[in-house]
C-alpha positions as CSV (number, residue, x, y, z in Angstrom):
1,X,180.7,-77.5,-180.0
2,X,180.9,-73.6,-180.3
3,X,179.7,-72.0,-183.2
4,X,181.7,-71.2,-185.4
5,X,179.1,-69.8,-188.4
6,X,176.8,-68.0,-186.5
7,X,174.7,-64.9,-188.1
8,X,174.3,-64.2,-192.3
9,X,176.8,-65.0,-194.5
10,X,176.4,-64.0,-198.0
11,X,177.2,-65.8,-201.0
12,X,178.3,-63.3,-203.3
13,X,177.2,-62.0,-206.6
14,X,180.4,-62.4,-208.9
15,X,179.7,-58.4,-210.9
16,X,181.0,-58.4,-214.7
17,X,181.5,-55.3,-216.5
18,X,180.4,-54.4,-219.7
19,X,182.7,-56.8,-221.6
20,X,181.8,-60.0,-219.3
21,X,185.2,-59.7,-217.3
22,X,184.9,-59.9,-213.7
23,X,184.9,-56.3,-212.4
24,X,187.1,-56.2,-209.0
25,X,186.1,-52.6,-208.5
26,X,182.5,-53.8,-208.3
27,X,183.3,-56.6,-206.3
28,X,185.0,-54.2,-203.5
29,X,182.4,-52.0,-203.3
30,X,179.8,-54.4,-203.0
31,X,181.6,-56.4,-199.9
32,X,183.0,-52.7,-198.1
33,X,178.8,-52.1,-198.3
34,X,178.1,-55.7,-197.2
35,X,180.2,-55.7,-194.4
36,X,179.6,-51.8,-193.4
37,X,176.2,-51.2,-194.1
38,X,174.7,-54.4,-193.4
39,X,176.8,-56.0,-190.6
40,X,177.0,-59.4,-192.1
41,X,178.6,-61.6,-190.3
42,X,180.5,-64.2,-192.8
43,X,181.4,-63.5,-196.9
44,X,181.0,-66.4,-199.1
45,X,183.0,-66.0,-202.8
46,X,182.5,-68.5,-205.8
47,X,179.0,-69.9,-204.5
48,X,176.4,-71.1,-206.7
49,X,175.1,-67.3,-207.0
50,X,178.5,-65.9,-207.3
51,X,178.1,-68.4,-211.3
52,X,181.2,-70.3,-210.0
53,X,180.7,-73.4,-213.0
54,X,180.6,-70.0,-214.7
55,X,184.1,-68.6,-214.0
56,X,187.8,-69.7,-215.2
57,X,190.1,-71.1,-212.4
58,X,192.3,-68.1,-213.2
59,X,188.7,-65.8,-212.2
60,X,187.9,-68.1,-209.6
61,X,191.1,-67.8,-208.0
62,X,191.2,-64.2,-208.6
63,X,187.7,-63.3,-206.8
64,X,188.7,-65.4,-203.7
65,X,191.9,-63.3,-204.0
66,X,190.3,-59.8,-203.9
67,X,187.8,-61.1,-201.0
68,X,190.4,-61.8,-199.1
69,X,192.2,-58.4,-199.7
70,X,188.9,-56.3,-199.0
71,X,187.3,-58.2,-196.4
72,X,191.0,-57.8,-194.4
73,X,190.2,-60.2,-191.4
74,X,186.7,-58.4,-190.4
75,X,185.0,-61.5,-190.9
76,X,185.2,-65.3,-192.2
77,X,185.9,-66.0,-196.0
78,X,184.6,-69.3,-196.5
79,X,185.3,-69.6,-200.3
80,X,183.5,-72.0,-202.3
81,X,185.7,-74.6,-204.1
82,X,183.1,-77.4,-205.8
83,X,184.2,-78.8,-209.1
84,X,183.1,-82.2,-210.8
85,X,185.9,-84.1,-210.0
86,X,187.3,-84.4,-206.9
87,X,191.0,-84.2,-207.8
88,X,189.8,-80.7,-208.5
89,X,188.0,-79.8,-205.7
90,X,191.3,-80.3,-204.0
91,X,193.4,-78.7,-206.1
92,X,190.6,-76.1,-205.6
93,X,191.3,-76.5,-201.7
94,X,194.7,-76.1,-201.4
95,X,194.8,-72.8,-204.3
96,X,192.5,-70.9,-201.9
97,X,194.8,-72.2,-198.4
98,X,197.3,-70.6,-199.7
99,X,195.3,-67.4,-200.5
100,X,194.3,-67.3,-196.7
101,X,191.0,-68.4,-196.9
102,X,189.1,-69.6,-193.6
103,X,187.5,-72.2,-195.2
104,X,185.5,-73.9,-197.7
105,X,182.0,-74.6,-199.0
106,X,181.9,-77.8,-201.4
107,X,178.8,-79.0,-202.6
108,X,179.1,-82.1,-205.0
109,X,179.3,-83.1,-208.2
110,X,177.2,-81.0,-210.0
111,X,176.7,-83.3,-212.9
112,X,176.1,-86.9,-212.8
113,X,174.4,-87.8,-209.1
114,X,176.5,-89.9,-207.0
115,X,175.5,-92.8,-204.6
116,X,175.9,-92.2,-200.7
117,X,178.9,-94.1,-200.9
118,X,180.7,-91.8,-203.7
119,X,179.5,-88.8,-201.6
120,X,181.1,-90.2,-198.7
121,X,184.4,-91.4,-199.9
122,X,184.3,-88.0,-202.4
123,X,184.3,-85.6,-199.0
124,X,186.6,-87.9,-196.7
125,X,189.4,-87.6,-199.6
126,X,188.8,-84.2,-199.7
127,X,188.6,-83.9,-195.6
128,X,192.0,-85.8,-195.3
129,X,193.8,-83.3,-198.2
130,X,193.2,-80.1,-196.4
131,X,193.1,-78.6,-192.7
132,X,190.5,-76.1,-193.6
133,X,187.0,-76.2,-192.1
134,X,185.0,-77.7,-194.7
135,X,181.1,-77.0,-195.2
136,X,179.4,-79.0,-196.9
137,X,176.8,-78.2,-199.2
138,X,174.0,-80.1,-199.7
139,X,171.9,-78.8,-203.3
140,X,170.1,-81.5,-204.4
141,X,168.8,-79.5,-207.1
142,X,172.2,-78.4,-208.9
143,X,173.7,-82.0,-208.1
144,X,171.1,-84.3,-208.3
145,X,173.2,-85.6,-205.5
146,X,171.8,-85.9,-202.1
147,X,173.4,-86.2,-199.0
148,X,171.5,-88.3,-196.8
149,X,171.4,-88.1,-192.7
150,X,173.9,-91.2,-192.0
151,X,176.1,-89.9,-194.8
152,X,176.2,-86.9,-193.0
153,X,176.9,-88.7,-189.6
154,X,179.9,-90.8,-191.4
155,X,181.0,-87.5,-192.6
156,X,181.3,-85.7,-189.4
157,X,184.0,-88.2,-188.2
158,X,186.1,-85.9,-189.7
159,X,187.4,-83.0,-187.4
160,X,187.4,-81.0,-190.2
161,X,184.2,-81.4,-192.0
162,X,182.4,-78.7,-189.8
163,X,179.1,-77.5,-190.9
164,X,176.5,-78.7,-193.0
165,X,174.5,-75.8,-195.6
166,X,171.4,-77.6,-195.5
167,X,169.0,-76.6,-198.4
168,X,166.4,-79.2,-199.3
169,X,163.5,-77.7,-198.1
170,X,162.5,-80.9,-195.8
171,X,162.4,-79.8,-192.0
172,X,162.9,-82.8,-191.2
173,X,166.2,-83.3,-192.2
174,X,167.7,-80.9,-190.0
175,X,166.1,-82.7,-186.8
176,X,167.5,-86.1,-188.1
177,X,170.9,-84.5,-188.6
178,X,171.1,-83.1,-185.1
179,X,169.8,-86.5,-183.8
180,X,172.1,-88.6,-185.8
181,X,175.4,-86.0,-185.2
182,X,174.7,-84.3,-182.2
183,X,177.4,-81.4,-181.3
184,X,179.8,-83.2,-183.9
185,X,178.8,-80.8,-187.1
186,X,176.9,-77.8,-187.0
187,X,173.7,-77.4,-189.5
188,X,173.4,-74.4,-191.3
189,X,170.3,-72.7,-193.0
190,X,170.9,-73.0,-197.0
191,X,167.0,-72.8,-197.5
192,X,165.6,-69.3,-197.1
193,X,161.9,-70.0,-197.3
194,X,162.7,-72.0,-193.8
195,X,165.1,-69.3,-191.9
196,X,162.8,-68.8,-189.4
197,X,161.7,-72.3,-188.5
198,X,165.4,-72.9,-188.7
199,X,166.7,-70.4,-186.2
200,X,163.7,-72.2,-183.8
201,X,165.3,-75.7,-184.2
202,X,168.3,-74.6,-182.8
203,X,170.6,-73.4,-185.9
204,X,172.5,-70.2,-185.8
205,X,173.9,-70.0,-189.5
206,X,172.2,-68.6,-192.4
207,X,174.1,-69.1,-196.3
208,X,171.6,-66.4,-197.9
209,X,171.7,-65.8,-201.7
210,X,168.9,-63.2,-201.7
211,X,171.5,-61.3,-198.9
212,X,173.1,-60.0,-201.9
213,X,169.7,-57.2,-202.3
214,X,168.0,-58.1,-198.8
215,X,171.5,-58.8,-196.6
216,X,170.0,-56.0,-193.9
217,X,166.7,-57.7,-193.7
218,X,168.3,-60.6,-193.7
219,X,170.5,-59.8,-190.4
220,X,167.4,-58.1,-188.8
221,X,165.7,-61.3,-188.6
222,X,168.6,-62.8,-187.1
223,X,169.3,-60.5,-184.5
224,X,165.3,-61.1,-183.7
225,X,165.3,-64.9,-183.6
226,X,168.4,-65.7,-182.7
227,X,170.2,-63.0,-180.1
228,X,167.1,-61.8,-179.2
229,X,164.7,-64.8,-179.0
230,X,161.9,-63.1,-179.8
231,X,160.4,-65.0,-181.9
232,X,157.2,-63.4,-181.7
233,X,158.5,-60.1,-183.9
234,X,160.8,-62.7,-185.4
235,X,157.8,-64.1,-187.2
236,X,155.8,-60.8,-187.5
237,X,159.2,-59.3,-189.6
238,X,159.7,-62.7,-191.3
239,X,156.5,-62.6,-192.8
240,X,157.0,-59.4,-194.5
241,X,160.2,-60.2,-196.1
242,X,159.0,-63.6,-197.1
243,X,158.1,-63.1,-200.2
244,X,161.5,-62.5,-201.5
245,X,162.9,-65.3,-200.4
246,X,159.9,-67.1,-202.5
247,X,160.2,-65.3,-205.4
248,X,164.0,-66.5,-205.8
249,X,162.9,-70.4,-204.8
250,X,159.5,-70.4,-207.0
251,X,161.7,-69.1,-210.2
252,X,164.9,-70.8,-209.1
253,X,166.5,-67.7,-211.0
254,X,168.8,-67.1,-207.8
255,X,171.5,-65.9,-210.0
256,X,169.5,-63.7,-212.6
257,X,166.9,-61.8,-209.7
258,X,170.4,-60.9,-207.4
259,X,172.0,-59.3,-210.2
260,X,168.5,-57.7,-211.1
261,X,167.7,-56.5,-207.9
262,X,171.0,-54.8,-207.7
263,X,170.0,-53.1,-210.8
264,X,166.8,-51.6,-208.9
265,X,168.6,-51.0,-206.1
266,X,171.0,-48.1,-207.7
267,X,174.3,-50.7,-206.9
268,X,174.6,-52.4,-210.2
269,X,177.0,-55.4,-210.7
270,X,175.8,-56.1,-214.3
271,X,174.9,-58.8,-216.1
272,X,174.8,-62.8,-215.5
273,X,177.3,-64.1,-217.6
274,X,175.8,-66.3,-220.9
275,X,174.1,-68.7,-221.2
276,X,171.9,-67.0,-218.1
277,X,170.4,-64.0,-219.4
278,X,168.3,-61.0,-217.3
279,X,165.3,-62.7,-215.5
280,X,162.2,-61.8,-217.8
281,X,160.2,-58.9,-217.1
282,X,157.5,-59.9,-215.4
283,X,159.8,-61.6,-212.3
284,X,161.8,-58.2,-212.2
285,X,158.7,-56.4,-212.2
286,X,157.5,-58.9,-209.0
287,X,160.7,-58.2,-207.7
288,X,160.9,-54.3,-207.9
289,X,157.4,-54.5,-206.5
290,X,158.4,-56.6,-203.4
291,X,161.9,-54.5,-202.9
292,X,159.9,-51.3,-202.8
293,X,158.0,-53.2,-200.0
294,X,160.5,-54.4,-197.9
295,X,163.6,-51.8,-198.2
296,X,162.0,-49.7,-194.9
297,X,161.3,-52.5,-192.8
């Protein structure tokens, strides 16, 4: 199968202004310096860090809107589309079709946790509704949901069930997926703390929150482990951004230390949108200390 998610794709930071509306100015300028500055190589709206339970349909629909306008065809848009039930999520599919998306990220019901049999039959009604490429998302954390292996391998029947963001933090599971599927879906890094190990088994994606203040670093590391296979500076330049990407897993404040660092960076998107409030001081203090680390490497 050839790749079709290969190098970083961001999941967005959704910027509010100073009311709490969603501030499409913002937005723009943080893609145009995404995509021109950083050379990402996919743009991921409405994602967990872009506070998509968060956001109306009308703002949901509106952010995957202006994505589409600014990215202009220079790279995927692989919108995000979850919602609890799946009559929504493919309502959710079809609104962003017809906006032009290339495809979607789902990851499940975020509230309840479903058996493997409700995950499967949940995705294969929402595989047989749409013709986009579907990812699917597994966040056992958010969910309480978790996508097991076979499920996966029952899943990837589906022509258009893709790609798989994988981000339990168990190694494992991406060798058992690769066994179980083979070429039939493609396994994509949804756990930063394991990028590197990741790009060794064999995967070429990356779904990086922490790209919103590290996207750069982020494609560095690519380029080294992946086009370059040289894994050698690939682990010698991971291990100096690494602590970023712990920071955000340790605190699980994904949301909160995006919008912060942006903040310390001079390229503000304001605030997270209530009930999430500013990460405290002493993580924004960690992560100003870390940025001012890692922004010249």
């Amino acid at each position: 199968m050839e790749k079709k998610y290969s190098g970083v794709f961001i999941v967005l930071s959704t910027p509010f202004d100073e009311r709490g509306e969603v501030d499409e100015a913002a937005l723009r300028r943080h893609i145009r310096y995404m995509i021109d500055e950083c050379e990402v190589h996919g743009i991921i709206p409405c994602g967990s860090t872009g506070e998509f339970a968060y956001l109306s349909e009308a703002e949901r629909r509106r952010v995957v809107e202006v994505t589409i306008d600014e990215v202009n065809h220079k790279l995927p848009v692989i919108a995000g589309t979850a919602a609890c039930s799946t009559r929504e999520v493919i309502h959710n599919c079809a609104t962003v079709r017809r906006l032009g998306a290339d495809g979607v990220m789902i990851v499940p019901s975020y509230y309840g946790g479903l058996s493997q049999e409700e995950l499967y039959v949940h995705f294969a009604d929402i595989a047989q509704s749409t013709d986009l490429p579907i990812v699917l998302y597994n966040n056992t954390g958010t969910t309480h949901s978790d996508i097991l292996p076979e499920t996966v391998a029952r899943l990837a029947e589906f022509d258009n069930i893709v790609a798989i963001k994988e981000s339990t933090g168990v190694m494992q599971r991406v060798a058992e997926i690769m066994r179980r599927c083979g070429d039939r879906i493609e396994v994509l890094c949804g756990c930063d703390t394991l990028a590197l190990e990741m790009f060794v088994m064999g995967v070429e994606g990356w779904i990086a929150a922490p790209a919103n203040v590290a996207a750069r670093q982020c494609v560095k590391l690519y380029r080294l482990a992946v086009e370059q296979k040289d894994f050698a500076r690939a682990k010698e330049y991971y291990l100096k951004i690494l602590p970023l990407f712990d920071l955000f897993e340790a605190s699980g404040k994904y949301v909160q230390l995006a919008k912060a660092g942006l903040e310390l960076l001079g390229r503000s998107i304001g605030k997270p949108r209530p009930p999430m409030l500013p990460p405290s001081e002493e993580l924004q203090e960690k992560l100003k200390e870390i940025l001012l680390v890692i922004q010249d490497v």
